[in-house]
C-alpha positions as CSV (number, residue, x, y, z in Angstrom):
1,X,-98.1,93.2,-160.7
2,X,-96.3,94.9,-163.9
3,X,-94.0,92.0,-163.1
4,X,-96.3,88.8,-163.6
5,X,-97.5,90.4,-166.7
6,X,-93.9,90.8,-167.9
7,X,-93.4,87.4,-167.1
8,X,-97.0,86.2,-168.3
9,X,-95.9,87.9,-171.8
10,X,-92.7,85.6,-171.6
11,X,-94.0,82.4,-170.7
12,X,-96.1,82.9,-174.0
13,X,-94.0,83.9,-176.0
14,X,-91.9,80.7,-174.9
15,X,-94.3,78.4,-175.5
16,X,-95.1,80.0,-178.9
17,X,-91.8,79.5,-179.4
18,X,-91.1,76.0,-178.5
19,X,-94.6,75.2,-180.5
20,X,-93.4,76.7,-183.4
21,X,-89.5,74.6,-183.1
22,X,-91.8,71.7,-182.4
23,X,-93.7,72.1,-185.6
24,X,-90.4,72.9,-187.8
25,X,-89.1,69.1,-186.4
26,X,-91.8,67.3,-187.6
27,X,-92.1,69.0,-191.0
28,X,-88.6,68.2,-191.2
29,X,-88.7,64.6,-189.9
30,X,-91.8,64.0,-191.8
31,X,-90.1,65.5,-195.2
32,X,-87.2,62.5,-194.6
33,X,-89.7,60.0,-193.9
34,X,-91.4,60.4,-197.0
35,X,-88.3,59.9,-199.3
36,X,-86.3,57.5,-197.4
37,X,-89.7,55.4,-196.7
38,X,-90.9,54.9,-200.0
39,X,-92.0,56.9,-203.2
40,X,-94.9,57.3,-205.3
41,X,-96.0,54.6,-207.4
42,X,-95.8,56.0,-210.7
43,X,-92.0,57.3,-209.2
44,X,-91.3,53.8,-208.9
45,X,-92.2,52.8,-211.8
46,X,-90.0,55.4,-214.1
47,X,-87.6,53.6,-212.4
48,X,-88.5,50.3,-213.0
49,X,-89.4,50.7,-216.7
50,X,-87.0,49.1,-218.9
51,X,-84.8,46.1,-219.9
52,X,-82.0,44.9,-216.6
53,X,-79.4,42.8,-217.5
54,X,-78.7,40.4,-213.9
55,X,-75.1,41.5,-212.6
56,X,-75.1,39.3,-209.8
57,X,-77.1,37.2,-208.1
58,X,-75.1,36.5,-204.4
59,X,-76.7,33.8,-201.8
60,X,-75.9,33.5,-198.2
61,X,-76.1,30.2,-197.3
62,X,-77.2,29.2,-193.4
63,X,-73.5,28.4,-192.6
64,X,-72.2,31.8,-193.4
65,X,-70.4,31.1,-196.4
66,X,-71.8,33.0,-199.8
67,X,-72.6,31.4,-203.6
68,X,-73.3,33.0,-206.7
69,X,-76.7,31.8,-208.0
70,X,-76.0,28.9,-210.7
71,X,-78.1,31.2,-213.0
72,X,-75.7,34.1,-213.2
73,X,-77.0,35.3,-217.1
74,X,-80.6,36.7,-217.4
75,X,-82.6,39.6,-218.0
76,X,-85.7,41.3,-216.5
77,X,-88.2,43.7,-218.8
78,X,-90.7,46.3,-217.5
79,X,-93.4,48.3,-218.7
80,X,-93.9,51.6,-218.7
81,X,-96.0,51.4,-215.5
82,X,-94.6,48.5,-213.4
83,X,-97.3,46.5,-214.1
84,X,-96.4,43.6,-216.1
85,X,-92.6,42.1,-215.9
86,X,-90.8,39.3,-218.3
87,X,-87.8,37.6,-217.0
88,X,-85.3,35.4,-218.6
89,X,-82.7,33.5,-216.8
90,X,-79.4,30.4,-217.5
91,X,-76.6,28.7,-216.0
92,X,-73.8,30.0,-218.5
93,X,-72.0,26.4,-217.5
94,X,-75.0,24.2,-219.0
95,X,-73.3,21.0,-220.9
96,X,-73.7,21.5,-224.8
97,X,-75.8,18.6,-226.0
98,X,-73.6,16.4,-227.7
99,X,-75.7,16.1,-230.9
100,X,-77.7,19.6,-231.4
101,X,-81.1,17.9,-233.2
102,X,-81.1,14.5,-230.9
103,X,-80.2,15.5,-227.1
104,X,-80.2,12.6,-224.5
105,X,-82.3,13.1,-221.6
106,X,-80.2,13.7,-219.2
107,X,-79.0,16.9,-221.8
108,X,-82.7,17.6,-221.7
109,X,-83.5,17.7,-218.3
110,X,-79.8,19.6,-217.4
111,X,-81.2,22.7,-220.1
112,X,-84.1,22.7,-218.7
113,X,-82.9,22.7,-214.9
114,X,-80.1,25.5,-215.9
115,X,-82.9,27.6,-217.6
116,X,-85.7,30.0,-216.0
117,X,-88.9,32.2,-217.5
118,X,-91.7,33.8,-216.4
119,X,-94.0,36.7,-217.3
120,X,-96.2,38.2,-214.6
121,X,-98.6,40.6,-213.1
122,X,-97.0,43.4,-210.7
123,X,-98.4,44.9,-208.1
124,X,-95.8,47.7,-206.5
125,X,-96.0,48.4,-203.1
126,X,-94.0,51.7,-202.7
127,X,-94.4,52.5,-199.1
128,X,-93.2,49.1,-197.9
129,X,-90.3,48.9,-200.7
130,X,-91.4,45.5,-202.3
131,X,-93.4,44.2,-204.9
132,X,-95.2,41.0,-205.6
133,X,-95.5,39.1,-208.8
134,X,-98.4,36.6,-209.9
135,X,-97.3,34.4,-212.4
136,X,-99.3,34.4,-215.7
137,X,-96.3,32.0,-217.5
138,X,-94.1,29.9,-215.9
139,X,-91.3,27.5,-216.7
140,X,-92.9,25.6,-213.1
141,X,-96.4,24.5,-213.8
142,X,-97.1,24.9,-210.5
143,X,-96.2,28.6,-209.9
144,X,-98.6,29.8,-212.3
145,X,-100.9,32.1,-210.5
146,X,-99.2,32.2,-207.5
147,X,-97.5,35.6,-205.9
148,X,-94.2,35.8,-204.7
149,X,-92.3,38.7,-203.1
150,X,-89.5,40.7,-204.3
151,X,-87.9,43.7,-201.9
152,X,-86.2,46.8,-204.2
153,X,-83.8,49.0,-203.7
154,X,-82.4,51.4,-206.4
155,X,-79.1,52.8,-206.4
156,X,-79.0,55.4,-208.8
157,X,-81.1,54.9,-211.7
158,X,-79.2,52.6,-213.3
159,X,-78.9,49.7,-210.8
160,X,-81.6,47.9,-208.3
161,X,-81.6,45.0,-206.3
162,X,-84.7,42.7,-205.7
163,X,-84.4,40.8,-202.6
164,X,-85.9,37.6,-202.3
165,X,-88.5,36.8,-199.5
166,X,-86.7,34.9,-196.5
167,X,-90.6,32.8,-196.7
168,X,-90.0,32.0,-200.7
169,X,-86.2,30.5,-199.5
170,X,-85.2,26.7,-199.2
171,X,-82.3,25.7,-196.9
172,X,-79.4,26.1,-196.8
173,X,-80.1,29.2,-198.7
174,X,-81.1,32.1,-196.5
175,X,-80.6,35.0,-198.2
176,X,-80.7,35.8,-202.1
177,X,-80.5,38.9,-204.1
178,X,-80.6,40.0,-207.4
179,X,-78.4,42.5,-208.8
180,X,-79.7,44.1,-211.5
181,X,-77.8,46.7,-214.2
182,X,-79.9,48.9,-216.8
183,X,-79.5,48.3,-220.6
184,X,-78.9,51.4,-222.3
């Protein structure tokens, strides 16, 4: 009898045991979760906050072969709570207008092409690791008021990438992201 007590006493304290490992994982696991899954909003916004000059803007194109965006010079301005962006964008290799006060308009149209602007409304979804825009000005008619999709990733606290949505994408481009580097 003194023997199934004895063991009685150890089964518990086993199972107390392997309880209290159990619970230790999943404080730990959940601990990782939290900061590799996604931040607090207003943590996401310190890090947004700020003027980005565009480093890169690589495209993967549905053959396999990579571009750089033909709008490799721009910059992107946040508030102080990631809630209203400004971005400015050009093709460095735009033809100079042959006379500066009278372009033709083929020199119109190719600035205009080789140039992008907007200003819009953020909402920053820091869980999921993306954000989404709605146009309030737009260099497209069109895109005013519309939402588009951006997926971030910071490395460090001087560089991010946004990542456009495959959906937002016209063939043959499949993949495009935007480097970004901060201005100090």
């Amino acid at each position: 009898m003194k023997v199934l007590i004895a063991n009685r006493g150890e089964v518990a304290e086993r199972i107390k045991m392997k309880k209290t490992v159990a619970w230790s994982i999943l404080l730990v696991l959940g601990q990782f979760n939290s900061t590799s899954r996604g931040q607090s909003r207003d943590d996401i916004a310190k890090q947004f906050a700020g003027m980005w000059r565009l480093v890169s803007n690589p495209q993967r194109l549905a053959d396999g072969t990579t571009r750089e965006g033909a709008n490799s010079v721009g910059y992107a301005f946040f508030d102080a709570n990631a809630t209203r962006m400004c971005f400015l964008s050009m093709n460095p290799n735009r033809p100079q207008w042959k006379t500066e006060t009278a372009p033709t308009a083929e020199e119109e149209l190719s600035a205009i092409k080789g140039f992008g602007a907007y200003c819009a409304t953020l909402e920053v979804h820091a869980k999921e690791g993306f954000m989404l825009r709605r146009y309030d000005i737009n260099q497209t008619p069109n895109a005013v008021g519309k939402a588009t999709k951006r997926w971030y990733t910071f490395q460090g606290t001087d560089r991010m990438s946004l990542r456009v949505d495959a959906s937002e994408l016209n063939r043959p481009v499949v993949e495009s992201t935007f480097v970004w580097e901060r201005v100090k």
